[in-house]
C-alpha positions as a Markdown table, in Angstrom:
| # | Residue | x | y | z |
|---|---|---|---|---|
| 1 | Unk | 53.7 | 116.6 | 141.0 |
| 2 | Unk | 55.7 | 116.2 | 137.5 |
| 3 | Unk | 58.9 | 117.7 | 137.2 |
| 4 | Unk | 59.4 | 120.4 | 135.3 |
| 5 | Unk | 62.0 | 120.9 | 132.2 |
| 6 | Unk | 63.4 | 124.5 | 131.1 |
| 7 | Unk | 65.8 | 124.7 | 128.3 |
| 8 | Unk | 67.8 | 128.1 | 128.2 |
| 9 | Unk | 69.2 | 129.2 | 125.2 |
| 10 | Unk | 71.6 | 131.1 | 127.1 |
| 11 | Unk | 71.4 | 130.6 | 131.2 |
| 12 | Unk | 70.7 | 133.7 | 132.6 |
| 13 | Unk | 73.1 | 135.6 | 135.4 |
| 14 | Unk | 69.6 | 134.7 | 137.8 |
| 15 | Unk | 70.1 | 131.3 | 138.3 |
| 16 | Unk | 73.2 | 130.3 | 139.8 |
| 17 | Unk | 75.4 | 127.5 | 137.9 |
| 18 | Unk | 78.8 | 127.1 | 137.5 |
| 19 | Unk | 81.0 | 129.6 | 135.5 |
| 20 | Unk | 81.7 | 127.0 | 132.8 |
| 21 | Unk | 77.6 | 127.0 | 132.0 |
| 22 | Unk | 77.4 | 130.6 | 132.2 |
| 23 | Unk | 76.0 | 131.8 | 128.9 |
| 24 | Unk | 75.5 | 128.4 | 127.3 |
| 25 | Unk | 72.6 | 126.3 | 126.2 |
| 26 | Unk | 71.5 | 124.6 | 129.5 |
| 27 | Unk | 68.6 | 122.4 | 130.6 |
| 28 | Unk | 67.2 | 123.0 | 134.2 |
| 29 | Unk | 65.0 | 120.5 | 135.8 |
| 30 | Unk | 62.8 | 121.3 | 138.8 |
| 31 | Unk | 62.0 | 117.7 | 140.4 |
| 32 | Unk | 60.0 | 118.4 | 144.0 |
| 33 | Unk | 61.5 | 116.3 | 146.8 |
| 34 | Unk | 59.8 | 115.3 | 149.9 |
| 35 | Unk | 60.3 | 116.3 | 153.6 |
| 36 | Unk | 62.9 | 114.1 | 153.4 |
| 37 | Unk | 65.1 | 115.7 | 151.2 |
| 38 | Unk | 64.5 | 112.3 | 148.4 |
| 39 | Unk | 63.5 | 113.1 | 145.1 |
| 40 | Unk | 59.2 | 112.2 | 144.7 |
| 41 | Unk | 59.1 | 110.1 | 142.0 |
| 42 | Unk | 55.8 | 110.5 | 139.3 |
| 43 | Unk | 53.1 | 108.4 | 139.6 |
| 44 | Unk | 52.5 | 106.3 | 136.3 |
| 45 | Unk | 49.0 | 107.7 | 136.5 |
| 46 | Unk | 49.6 | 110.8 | 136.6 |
| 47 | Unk | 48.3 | 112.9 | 133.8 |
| 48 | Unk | 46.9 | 109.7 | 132.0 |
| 49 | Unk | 42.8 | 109.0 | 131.3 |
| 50 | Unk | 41.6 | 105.7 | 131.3 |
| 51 | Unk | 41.5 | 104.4 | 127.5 |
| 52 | Unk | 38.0 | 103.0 | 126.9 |
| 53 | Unk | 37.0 | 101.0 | 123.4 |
| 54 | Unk | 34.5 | 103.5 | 121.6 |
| 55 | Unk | 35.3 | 106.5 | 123.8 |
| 56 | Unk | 35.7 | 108.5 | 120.4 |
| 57 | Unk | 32.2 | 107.4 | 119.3 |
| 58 | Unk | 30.3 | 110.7 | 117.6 |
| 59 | Unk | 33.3 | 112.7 | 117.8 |
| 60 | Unk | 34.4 | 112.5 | 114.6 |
| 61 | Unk | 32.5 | 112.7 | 111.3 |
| 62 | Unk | 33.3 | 111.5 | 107.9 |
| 63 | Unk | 31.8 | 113.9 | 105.2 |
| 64 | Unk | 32.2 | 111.6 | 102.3 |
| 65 | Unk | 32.5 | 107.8 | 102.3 |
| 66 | Unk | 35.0 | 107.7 | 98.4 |
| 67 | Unk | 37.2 | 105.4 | 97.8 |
| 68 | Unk | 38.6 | 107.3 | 94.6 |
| 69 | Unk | 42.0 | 108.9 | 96.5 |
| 70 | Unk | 42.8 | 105.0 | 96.3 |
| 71 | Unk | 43.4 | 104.9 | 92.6 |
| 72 | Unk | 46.5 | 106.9 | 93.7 |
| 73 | Unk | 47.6 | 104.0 | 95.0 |
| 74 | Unk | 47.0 | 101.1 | 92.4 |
| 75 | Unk | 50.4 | 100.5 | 91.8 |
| 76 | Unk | 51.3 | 99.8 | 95.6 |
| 77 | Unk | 48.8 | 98.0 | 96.3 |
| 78 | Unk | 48.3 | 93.7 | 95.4 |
């Protein structure tokens, strides 16, 4: 499981922090731990897809093959 991030704006009275943060912009991080008590770290997998070559194949189209936006560009370019 990923930890999760919350940003408050202003911390509400809920959740309990020290005085000091009471009211102020805060960030709360909810990391799940084991049975252990040890923080579980995130797998380097997790959430990723395998990249394959040509994976994208037919879902994209081009609706015009035009080279004229490059004329834009004459000046820039050698």
């Amino acid at each position: 499981m990923q930890p999760i991030r919350i940003i408050y704006d202003d911390t509400p009275d809920s959740i309990p922090v020290p005085e000091a943060l009471r009211h102020k912009k805060t960030e709360i991080i909810l990391w799940p731990l084991d049975d252990k008590g040890s923080a579980v770290e995130p797998s380097a997998e997790a959430g990723r897809h395998e990249r394959k070559p040509g994976s994208a194949r037919g879902k994209f189209t081009i609706l015009a093959d035009d080279d004229e936006h490059l004329d834009d560009f004459k000046d820039y370019m050698p």
